[in-house]
Residue frames relative to the residue before (quaternion, step in Angstrom):
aa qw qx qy qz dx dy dz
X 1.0000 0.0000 0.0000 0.0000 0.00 0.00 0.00
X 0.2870 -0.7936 0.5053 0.1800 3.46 -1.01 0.83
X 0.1550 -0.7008 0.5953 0.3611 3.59 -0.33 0.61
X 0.5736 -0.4744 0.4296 0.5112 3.36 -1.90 -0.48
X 0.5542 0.5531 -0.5411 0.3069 3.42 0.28 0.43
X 0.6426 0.5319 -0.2515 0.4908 3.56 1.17 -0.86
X 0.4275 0.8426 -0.1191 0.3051 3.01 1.35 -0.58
X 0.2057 0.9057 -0.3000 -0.2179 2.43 0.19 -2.23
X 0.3647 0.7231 -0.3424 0.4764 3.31 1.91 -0.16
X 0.8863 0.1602 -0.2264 0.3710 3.51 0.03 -1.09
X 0.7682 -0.5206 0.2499 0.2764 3.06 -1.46 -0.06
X 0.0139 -0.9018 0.4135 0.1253 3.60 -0.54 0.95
X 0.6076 -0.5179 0.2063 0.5658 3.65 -0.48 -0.16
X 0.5822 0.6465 -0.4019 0.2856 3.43 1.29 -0.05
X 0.5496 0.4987 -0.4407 0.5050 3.76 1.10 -0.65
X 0.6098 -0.5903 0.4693 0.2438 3.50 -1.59 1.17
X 0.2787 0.7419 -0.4884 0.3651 3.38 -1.16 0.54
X 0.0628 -0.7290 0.6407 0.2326 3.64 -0.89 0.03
X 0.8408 -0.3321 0.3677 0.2182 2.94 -2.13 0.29
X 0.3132 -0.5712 0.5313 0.5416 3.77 -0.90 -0.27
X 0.7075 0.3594 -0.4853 0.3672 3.70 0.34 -0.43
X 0.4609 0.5898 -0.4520 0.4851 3.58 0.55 -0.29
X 0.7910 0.2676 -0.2708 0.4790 3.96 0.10 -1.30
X 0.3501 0.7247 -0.3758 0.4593 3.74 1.24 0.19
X 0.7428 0.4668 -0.1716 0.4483 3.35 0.59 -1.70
X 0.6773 0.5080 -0.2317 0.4791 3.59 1.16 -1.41
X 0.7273 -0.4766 0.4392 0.2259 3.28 -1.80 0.82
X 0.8567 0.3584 -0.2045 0.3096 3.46 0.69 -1.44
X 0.4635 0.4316 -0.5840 0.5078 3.68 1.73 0.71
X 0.4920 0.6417 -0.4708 0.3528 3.62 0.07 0.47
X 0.6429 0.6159 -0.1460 0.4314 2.72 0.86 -1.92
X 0.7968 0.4594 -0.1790 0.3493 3.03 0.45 -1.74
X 0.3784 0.7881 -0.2258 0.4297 3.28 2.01 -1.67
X 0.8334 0.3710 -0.1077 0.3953 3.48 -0.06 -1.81
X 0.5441 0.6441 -0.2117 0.4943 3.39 1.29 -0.88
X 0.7101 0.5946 -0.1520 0.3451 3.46 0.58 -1.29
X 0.7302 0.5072 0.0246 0.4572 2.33 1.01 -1.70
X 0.4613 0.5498 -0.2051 0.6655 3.68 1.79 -0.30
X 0.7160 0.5689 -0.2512 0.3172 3.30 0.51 -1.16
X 0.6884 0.4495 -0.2519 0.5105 2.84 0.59 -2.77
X 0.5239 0.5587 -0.5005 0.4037 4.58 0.55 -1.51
X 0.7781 0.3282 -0.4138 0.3401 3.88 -0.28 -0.71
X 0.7288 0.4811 -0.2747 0.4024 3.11 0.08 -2.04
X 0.6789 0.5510 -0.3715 0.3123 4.40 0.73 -0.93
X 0.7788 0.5380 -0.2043 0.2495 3.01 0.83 -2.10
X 0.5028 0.6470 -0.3499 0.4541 3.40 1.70 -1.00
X 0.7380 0.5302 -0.2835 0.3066 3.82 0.31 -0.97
X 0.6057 0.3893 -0.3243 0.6136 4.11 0.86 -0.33
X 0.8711 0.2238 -0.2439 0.3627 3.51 0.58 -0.37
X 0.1212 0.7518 -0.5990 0.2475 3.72 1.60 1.03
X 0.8053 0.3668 -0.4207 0.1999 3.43 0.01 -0.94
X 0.5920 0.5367 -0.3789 0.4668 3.52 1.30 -0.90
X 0.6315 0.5652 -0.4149 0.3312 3.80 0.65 -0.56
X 0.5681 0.6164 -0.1529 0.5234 3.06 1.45 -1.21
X 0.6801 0.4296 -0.3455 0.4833 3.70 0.64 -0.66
X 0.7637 0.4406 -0.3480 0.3187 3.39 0.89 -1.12
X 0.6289 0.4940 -0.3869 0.4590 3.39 1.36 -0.15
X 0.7899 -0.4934 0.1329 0.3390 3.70 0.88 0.91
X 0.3179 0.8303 -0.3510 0.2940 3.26 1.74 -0.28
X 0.3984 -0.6703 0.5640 0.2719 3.65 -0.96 0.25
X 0.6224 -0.5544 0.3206 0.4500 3.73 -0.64 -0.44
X 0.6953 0.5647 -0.2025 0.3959 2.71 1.52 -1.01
X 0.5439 0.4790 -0.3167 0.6119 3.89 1.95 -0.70
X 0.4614 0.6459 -0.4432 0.4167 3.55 1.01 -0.14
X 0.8288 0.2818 -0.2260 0.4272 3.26 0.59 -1.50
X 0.6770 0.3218 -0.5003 0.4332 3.53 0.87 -0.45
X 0.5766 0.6192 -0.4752 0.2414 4.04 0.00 0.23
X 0.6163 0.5679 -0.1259 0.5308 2.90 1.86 -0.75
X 0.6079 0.4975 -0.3946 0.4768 3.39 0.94 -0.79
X 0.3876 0.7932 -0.3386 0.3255 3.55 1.16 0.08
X 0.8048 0.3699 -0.2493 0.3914 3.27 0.66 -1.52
X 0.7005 0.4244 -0.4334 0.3761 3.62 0.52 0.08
X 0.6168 0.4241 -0.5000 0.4356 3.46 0.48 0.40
X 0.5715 0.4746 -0.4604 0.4860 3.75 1.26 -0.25
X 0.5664 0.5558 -0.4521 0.4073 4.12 1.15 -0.43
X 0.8951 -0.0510 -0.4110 0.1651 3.36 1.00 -0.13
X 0.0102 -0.7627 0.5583 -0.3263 2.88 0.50 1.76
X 0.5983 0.5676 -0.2798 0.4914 3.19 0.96 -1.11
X 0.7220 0.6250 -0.1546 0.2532 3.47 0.67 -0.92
X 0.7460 0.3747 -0.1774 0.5212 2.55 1.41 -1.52
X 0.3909 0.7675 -0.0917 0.4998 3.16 1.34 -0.88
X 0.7208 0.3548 -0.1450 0.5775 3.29 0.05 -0.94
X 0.8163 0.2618 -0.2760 0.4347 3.63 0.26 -1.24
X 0.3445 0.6360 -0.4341 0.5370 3.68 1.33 -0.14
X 0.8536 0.1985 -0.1272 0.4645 3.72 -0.13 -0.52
X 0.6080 0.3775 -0.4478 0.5360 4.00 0.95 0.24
X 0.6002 0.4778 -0.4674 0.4392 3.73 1.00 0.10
X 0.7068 0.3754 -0.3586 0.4805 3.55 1.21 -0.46
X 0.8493 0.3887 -0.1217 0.3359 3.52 0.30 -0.99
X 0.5591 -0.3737 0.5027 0.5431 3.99 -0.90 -0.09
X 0.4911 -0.5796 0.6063 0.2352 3.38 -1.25 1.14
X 0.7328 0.4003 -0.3705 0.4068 3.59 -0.38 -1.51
X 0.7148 0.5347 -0.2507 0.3745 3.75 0.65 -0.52
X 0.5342 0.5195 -0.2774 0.6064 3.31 1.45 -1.09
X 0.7414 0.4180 -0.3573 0.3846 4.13 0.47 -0.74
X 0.6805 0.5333 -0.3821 0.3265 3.22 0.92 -0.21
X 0.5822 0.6334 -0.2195 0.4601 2.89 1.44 -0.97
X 0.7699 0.2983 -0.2461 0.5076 3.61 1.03 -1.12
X 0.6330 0.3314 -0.4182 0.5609 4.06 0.69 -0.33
X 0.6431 0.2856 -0.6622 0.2576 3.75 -0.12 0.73
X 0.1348 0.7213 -0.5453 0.4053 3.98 1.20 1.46
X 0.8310 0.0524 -0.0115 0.5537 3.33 0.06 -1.30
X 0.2545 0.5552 -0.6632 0.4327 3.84 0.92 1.12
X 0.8093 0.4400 -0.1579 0.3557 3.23 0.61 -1.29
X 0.4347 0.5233 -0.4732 0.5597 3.79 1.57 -0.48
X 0.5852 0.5152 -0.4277 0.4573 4.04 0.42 -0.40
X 0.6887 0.4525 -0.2092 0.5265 3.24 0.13 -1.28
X 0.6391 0.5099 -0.3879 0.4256 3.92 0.63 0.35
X 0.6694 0.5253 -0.1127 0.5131 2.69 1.06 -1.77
X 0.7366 0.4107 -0.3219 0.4302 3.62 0.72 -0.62
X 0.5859 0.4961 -0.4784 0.4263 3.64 1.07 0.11
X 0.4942 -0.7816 0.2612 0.2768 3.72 -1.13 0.68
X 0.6506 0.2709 -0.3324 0.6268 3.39 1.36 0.15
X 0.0022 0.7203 -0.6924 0.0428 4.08 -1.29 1.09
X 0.4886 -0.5875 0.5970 0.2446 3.50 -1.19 0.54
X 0.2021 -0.7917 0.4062 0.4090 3.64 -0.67 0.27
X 0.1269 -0.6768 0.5584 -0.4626 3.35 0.77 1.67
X 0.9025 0.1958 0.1820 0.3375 2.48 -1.22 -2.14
X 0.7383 0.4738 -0.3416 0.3374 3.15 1.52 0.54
X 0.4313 0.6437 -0.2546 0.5786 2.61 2.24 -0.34
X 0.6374 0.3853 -0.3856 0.5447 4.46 0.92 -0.32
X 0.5010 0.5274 -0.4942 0.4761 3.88 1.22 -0.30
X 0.6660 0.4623 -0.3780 0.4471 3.61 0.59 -0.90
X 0.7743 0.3891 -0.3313 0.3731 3.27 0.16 -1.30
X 0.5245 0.6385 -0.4344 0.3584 3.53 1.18 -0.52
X 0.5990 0.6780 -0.2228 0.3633 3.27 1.27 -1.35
X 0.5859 0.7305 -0.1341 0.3242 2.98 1.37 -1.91
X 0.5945 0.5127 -0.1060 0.6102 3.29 0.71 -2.68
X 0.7498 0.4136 -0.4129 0.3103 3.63 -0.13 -0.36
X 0.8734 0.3839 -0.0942 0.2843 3.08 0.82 -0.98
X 0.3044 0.3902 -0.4093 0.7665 3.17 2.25 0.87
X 0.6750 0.4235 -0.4702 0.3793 3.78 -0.02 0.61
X 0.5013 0.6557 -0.3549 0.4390 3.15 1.37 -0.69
X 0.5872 0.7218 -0.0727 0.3591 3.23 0.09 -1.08
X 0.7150 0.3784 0.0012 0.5879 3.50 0.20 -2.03
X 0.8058 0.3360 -0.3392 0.3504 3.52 0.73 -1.15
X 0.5093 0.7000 -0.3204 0.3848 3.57 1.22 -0.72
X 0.5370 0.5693 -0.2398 0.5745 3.46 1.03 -1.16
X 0.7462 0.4404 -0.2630 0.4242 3.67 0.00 -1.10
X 0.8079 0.5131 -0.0901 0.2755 3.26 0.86 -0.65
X 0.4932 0.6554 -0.0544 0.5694 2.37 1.75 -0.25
X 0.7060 0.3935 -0.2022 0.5531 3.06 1.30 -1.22
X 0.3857 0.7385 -0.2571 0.4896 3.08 1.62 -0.90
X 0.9166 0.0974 0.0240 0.3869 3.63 -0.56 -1.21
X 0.8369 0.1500 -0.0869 0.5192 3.75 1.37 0.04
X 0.5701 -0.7122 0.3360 0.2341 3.04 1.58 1.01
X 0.5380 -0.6981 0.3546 0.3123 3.25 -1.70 0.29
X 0.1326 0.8294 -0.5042 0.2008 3.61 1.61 0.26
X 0.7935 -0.0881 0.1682 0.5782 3.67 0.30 -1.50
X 0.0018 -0.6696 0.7425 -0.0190 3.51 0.90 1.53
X 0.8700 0.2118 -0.3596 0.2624 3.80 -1.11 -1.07
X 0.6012 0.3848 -0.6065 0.3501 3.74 0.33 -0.16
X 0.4600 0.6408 -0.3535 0.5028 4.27 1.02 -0.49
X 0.5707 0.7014 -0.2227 0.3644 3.39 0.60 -0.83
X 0.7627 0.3600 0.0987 0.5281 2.41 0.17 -2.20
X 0.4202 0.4517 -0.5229 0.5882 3.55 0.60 0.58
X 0.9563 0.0945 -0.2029 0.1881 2.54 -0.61 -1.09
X 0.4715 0.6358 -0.4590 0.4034 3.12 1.32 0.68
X 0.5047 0.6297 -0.2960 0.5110 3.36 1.58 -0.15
X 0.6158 0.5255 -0.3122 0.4972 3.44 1.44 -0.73
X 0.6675 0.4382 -0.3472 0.4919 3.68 1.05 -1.23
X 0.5330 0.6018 -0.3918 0.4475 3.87 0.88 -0.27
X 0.7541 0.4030 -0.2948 0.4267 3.49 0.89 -0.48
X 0.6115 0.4709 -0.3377 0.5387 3.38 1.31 -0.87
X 0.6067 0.5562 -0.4519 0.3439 3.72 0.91 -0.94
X 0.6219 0.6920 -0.2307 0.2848 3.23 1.03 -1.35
X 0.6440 0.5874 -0.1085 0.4779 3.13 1.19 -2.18
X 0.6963 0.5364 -0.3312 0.3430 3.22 0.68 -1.31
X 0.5214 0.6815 -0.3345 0.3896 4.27 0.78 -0.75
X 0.8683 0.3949 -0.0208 0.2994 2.63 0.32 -2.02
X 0.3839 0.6319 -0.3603 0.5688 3.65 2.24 -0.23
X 0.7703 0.4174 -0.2822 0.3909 3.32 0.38 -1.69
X 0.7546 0.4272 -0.3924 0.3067 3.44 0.92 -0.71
X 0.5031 0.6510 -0.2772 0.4962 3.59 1.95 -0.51
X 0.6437 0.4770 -0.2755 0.5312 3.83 0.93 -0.47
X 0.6375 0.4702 -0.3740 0.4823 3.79 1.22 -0.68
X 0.7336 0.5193 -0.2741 0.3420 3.34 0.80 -1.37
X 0.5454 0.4919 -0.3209 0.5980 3.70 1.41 -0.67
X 0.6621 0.4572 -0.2460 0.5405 4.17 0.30 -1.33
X 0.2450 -0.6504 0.7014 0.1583 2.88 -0.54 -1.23
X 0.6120 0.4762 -0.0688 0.6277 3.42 1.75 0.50
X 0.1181 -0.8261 0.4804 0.2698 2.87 -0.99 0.77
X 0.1486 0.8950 -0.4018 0.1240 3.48 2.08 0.09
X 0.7561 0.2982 -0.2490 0.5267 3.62 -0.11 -1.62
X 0.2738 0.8699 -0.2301 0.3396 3.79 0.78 -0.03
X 0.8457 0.1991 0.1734 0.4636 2.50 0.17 -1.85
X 0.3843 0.6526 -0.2233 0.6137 3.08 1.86 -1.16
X 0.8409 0.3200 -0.2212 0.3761 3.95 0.24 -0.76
X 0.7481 0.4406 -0.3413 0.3601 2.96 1.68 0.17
X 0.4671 0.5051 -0.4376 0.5790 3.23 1.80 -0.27
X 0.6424 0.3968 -0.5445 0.3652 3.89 0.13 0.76
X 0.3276 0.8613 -0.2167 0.3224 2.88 1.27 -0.68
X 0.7472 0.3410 0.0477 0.5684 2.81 -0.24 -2.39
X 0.6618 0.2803 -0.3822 0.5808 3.91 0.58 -0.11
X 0.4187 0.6493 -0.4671 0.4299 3.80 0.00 0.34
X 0.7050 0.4840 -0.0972 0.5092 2.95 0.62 -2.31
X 0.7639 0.4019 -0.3049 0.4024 3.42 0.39 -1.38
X 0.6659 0.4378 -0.3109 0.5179 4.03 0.59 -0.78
X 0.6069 0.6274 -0.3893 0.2942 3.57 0.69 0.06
X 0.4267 0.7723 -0.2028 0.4248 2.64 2.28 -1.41
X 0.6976 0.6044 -0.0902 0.3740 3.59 1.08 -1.27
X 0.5392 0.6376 -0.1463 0.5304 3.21 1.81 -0.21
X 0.6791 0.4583 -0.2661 0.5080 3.13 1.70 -0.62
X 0.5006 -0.7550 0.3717 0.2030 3.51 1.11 0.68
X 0.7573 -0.1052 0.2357 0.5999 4.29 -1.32 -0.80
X 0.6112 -0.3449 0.6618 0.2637 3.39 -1.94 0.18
X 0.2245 -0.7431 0.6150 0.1385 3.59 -0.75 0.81
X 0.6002 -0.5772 0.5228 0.1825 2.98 -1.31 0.72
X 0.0851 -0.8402 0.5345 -0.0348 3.47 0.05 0.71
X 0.2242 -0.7493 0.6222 -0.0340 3.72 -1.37 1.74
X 0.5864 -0.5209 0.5341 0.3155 3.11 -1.20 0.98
């Protein structure tokens, strides 16, 4: 029988890293918490409702679908991309720089007349963001609380991006039905997603992490 010590696969208290109650106690699951949660609300809510947004700016069905078929090759971009530049650079910096992309695919979409150009880089803006999301959260994590309790950590905060992801639909669809628009919307998420992203900045140096 192998224990996990012979092992060596699983996790022990020796690999650096803090606890969940330990990353509980500390500023930068908050930080990160509050951020996310800003984040997952923009980059989600925009994506179940592309096509109606897209219609109201004049689109046929058919420029609907090819503008749209867009955003998942721009997710991964985002990915690769994204993780291409958190291996070189300061994360919190690298997010600001790359989610004010689809701060700005918002800030398209929310204006009332768009070529379908300039609607097709809103998407992909949208897109690149949202395979960055993801990649960056992960990193950070490892980043600021080690691999001690990476998946119960995790799983927080993936529970957190579940709520903003969630939250984030059901605004856009509660602002159309009252508006009649999806303008002020959208408008609230390309601030958003910059909120989230300058918060990131709050979390200061790479900690040193102890076994």
């Amino acid at each position: 029988i192998i224990t996990p010590a012979e092992g060596g696969d699983a996790p022990t208290a020796s690999e650096p890293g803090l606890t969940l109650k330990e990353a509980l106690r500390g500023r930068h699951f908050w930080i990160l918490a509050i951020s996310f949660f800003l984040i997952a609300f923009a980059l989600t809510a925009p994506t179940p409702n592309l096509e109606n947004i897209l219609k109201t700016l004049g689109f046929s069905l058919s420029e609907v679908g090819a503008i749209a078929a867009s955003f998942g090759l721009a997710v991964i971009a985002g990915r690769i991309v994204g993780g291409w530049l958190l291996d070189r650079f300061y994360a919190p910096a690298c997010a600001v720089a790359v989610l004010v992309i689809p701060a700005f695919g918002c800030w398209l979409l929310s204006g009332t007349q768009l070529s379908g150009d300039m609607a097709t880089v809103a998407v992909l803006a949208l897109g690149f963001g949202a395979g960055f999301e993801f990649d960056l959260l992960a990193f950070l994590i490892a980043k600021y609380f080690g691999q001690r309790s990476y998946g119960v950590i995790y799983g927080c905060f993936y529970t957190v991006i579940a709520l903003g992801g969630g939250l984030g639909p059901v605004v856009y669809g509660y602002m159309f039905d009252s508006l009649g628009s999806y303008s002020h919307a959208l408008t609230m998420g390309s601030i958003s997603v910059m909120i989230g992203a300058m918060c990131l900045l709050l979390l200061g140096k790479y900690p040193k992490l102890s076994s």
